[in-house]
C-alpha positions as CSV (number, residue, x, y, z in Angstrom):
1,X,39.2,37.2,-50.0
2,X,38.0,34.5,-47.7
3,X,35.2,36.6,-46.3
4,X,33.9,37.2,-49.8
5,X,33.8,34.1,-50.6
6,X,32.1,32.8,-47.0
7,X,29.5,35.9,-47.9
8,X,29.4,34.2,-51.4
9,X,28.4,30.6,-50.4
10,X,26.1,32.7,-47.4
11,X,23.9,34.2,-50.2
12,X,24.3,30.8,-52.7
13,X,22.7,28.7,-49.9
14,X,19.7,31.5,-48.6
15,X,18.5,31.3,-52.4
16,X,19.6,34.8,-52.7
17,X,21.9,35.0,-55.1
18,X,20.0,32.9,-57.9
19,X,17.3,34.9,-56.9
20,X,19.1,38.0,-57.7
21,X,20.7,36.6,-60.6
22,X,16.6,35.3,-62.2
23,X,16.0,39.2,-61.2
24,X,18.7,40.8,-63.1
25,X,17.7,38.6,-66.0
26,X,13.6,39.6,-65.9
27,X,15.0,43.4,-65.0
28,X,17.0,42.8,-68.6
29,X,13.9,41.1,-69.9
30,X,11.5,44.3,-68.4
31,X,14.2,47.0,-69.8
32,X,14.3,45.5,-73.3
33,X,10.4,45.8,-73.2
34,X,10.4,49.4,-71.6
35,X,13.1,50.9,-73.6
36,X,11.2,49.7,-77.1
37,X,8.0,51.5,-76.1
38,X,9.5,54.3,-74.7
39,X,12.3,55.5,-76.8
40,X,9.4,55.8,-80.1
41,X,7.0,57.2,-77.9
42,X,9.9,59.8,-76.7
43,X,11.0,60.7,-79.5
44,X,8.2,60.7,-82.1
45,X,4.9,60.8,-80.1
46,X,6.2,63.3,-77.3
47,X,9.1,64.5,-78.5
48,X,9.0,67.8,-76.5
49,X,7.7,66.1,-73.0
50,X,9.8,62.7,-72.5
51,X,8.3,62.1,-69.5
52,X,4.7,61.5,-71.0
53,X,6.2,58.4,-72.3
54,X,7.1,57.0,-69.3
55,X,3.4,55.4,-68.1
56,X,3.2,53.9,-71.2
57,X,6.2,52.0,-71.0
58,X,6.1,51.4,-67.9
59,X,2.6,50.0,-67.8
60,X,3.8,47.6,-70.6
61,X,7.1,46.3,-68.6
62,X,5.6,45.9,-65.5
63,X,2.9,43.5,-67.0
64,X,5.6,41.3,-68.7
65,X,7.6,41.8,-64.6
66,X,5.1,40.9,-62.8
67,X,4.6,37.5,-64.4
68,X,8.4,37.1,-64.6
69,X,9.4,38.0,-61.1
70,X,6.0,36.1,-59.4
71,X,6.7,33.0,-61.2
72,X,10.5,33.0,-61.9
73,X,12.3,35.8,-60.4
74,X,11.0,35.0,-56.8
75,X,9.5,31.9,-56.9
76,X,9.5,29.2,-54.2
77,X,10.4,32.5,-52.1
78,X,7.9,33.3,-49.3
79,X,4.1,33.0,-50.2
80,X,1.8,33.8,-52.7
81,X,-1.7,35.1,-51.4
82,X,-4.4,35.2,-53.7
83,X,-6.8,37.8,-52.1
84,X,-5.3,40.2,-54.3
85,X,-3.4,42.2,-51.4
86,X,-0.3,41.0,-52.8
87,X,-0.9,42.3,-56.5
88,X,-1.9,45.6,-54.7
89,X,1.7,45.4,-52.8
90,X,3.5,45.0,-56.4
91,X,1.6,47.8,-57.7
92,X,3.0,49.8,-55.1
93,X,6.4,48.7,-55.5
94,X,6.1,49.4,-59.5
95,X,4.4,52.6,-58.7
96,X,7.5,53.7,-56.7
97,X,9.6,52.4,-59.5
98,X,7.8,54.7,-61.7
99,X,8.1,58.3,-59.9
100,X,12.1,57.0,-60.2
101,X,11.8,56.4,-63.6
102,X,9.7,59.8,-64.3
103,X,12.2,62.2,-62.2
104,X,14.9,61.0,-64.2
105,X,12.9,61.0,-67.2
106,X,11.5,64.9,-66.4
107,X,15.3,66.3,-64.9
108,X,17.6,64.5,-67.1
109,X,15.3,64.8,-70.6
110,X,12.9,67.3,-70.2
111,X,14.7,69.7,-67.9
112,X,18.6,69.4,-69.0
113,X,17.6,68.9,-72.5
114,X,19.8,65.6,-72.8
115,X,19.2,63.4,-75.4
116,X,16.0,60.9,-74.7
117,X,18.0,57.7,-74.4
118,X,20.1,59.2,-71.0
119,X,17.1,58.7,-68.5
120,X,17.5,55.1,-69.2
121,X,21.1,55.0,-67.7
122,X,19.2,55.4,-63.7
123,X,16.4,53.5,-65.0
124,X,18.0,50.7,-65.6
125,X,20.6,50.6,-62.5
126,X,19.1,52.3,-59.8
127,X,15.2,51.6,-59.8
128,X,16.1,47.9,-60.1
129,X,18.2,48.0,-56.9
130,X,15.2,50.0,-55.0
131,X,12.3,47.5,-56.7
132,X,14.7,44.3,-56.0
133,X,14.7,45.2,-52.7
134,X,11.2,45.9,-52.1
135,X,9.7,43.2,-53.9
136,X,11.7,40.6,-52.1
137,X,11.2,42.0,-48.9
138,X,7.8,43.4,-48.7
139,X,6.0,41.9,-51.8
140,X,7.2,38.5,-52.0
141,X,8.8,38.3,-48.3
């Protein structure tokens, strides 16, 4: 119990933890946003191919993230370069979080047949975990 809460106070002071905590928020923030273009889209637009939906929202959540995670999420965290290599490094990072979201869009929706709303379980727990720790090592590092 003591180590837990020495790791605890360890991430409180290396700004980790609020940054983590301002993430989870945004990710909530960016799921909201994702979920309410992709479910209609899903289920009314392509209702026989899930997965076409998934650009659409994605495009849409990322836009609100970005601005969320650069100027809350991560700020005062590492450095902000405005040559445009570190928009082209979030891109990547959201373009990663994309393939996640479409394989589990494609297997879970299109492939097992489950209903359109289960994709969203991995979408919204593990592509956050994999694009947390990208964006905060490698995009804003």
């Amino acid at each position: 119990m003591t180590a837990l809460i020495q790791r605890f106070g360890e991430l409180q002071r290396s700004g980790v933890l609020g940054q983590l905590v301002r993430f989870g928020i945004a990710g909530v923030i960016s799921t909201l946003i994702y979920a309410a273009v992709y479910m209609p889209l899903a289920t009314w637009v392509f209702p026989n191919l899930a997965v076409a939906a998934v650009p659409f929202a994605f495009a849409v959540a990322v836009t609100c993230g970005f601005f969320l995670h650069s100027g809350w999420s991560f700020k005062g965290h590492g450095t902000r370069d405005s040559s445009g290599r570190q928009h082209l490094k979030f891109l990547i990072v959201q373009g990663v979080g994309l393939a996640l979201n479409a394989v589990f869009t494609w297997v879970l929706a299109d492939l097992m047949h489950y209903p359109d709303w289960v994709p969203l379980i991995p979408i919204v727990t593990i592509t956050p975990i994999a694009t947390f720790a990208l964006n905060r090592q490698w995009v804003f590092g």
